[in-house]
C-alpha positions in Angstrom: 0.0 0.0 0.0 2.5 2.1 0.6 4.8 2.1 -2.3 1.7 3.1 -4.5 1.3 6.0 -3.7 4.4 7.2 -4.9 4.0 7.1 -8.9 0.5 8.7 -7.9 2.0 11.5 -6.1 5.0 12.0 -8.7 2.9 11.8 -12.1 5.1 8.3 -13.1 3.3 5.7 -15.1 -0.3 7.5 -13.7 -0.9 10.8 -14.2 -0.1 12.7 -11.0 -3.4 12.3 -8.3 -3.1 13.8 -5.1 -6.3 11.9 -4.2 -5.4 8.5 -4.8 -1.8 8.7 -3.2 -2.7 10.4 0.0 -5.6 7.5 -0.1 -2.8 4.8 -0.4 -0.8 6.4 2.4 -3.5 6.6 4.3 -4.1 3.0 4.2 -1.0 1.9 4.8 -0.9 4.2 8.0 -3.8 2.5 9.0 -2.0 -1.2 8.6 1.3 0.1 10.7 3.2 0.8 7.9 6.3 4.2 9.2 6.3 6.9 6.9 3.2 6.6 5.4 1.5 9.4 7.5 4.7 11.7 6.8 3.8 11.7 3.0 0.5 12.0 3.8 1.5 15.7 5.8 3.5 16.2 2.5 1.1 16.0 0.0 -1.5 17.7 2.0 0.2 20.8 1.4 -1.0 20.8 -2.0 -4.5 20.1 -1.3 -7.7 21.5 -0.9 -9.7 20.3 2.1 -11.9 18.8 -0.6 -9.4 16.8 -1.4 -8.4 15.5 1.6 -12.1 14.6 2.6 -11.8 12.6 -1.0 -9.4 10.7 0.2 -10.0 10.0 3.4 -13.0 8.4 2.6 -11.4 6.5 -0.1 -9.0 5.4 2.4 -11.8 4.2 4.5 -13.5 2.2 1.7 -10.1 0.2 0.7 -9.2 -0.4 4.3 -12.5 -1.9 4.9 -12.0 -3.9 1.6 -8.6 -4.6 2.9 -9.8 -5.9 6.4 -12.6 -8.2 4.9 -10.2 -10.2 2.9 
């Protein structure tokens, strides 16, 4: 979970979305995974609130996916 956000959040392979990689981060925050909330801070800072709400509840959707499996 964590390594994707990363070609999210840089534009490589994907075209660059905000969204999805602080939604990844946020996920693997949730599992434990160090680091993952400090990119999370990062890419905040080029947010809207919006955005951020976005996803969060994205987040929220794949964890519960996650946590079912």
């Amino acid at each position: 979970m964590f390594n994707l956000g990363f070609p999210y959040a840089k534009g490589e392979g994907l075209i660059k979305d905000l969204v999805e990689a602080h939604a990844w981060w946020n996920v693997a925050s949730a599992l434990g995974h160090d680091g993952a909330k400090e990119n999370m801070s990062i890419v905040e800072k080029d947010m809207t609130r919006e955005q951020i709400a976005e996803a969060t509840k994205l987040a929220k959707e794949r964890y519960a996916k996650i946590k079912k499996e």
